[in-house]
N, C-alpha and C positions, 0 to 999 in steps of 0.2 A: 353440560357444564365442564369445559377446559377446564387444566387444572395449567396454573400458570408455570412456567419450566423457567428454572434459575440459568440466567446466562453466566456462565465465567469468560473473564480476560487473563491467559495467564503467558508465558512465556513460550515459547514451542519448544518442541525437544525431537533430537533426531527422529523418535518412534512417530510421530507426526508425517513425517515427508511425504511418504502415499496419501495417506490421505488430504494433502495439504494439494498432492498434485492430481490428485480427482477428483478437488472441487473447482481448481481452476483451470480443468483442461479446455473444458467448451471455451472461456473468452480467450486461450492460449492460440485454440483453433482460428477463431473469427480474429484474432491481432487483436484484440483489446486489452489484452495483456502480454508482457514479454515472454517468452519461454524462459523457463529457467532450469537448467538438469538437476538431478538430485545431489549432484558436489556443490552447485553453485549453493540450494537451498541449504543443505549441512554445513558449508564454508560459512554462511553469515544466519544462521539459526538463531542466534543470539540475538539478532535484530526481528525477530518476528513475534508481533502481538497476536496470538488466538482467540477468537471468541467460541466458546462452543456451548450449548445446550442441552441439558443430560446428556454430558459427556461425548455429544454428535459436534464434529467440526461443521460450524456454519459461518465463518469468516475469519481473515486474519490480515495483517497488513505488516509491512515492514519499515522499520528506518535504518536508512543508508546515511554516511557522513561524505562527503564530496569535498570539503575544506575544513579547516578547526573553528570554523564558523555559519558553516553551511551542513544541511540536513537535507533529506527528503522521505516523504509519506512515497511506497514502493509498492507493488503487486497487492496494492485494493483489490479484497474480492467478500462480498457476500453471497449468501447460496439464495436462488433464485427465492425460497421457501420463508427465507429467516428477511427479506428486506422488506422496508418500511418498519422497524423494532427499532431504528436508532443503534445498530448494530455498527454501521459503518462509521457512525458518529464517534462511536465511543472508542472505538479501535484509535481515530485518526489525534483525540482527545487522550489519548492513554500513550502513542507516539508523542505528541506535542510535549506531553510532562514529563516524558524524558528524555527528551531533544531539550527540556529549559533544564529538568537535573543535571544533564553532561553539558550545559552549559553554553547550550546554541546559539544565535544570532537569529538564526530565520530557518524556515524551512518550508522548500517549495515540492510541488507537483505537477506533474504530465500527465494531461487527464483529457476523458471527454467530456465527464461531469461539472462541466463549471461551475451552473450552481448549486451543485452539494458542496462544495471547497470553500465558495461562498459563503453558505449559510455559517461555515466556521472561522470565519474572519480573515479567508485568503484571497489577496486582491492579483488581479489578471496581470502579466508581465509578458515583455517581448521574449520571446523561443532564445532570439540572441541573446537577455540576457543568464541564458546556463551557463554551468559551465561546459567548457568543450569537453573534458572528459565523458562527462555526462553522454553528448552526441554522439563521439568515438567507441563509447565501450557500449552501449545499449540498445541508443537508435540505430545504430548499423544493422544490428540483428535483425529489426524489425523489419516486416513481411512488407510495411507503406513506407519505408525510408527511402527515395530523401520528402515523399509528398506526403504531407503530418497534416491533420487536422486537427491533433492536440491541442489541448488549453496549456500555460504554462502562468501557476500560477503560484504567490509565495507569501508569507505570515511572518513579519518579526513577532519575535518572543522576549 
């Protein structure tokens, strides 16, 4: 008889970073996720939703603001262990409420998961339309830039 384990969602704080980056080094490795150093993660910490488990980090996600009307859902990661709980849901749902509190417009996603974005009312959009910063500062990094198989997909709010 499981004893059922209380998820929280709460804000990250610097003391998080390790552990933030050895949950998502494996998809760091395979490029499904961007690399991020530990100044990038501690510069924008404030945008980062954590879920965790009796106190064990098992996912977290971030929003980024690209324009005074533009958002996006950032470094999706659940732990291999924690998914299918609805964990990534609620991250992306816990971003969305306050991307509409600061008063967003939309907010989109680079993803492989089309249909999990889906399932939360984000419809498919052409890669053109990002913004170009977005290309310049991120996709550059990336190990498959310039050949994406990314989904690019976005939610008015």
């Amino acid at each position: 008889n499981k004893a059922i384990m209380m998820i929280t969602y709460t804000k990250g704080t610097l003391k998080d970073i390790d552990t933030m980056q050895a949950l998502v080094a494996p998809e760091v490795k395979s490029g499904i996720i961007l690399e991020r150093n530990n100044d990038e993660i501690a510069t924008n910490i404030r945008s980062y939703i954590l879920a965790k488990e009796a106190g064990v980090l098992i996912g977290f996600g971030a929003l980024h603001f690209h324009t005074k009307e533009l958002g996006e859902v950032r470094s999706l990661i659940v732990s291999d262990k924690a998914r299918g709980k609805g964990v990534g849901k609620n991250i992306v749902n816990t971003i969305l409420e306050e991307a509409a509190a600061l008063e967003a417009k939309k907010v989109f996603a680079l993803t492989y998961k089309k249909a999990f974005f889906e399932t939360l009312g984000f419809v498919e959009i052409p890669k053109e339309d990002l913004p170009a910063n977005k290309v310049w500062t991120d996709c550059i990094k990336c190990k498959f830039f310039p050949i994406c198989d990314e989904i690019a997909l976005i939610k008015n709010i």
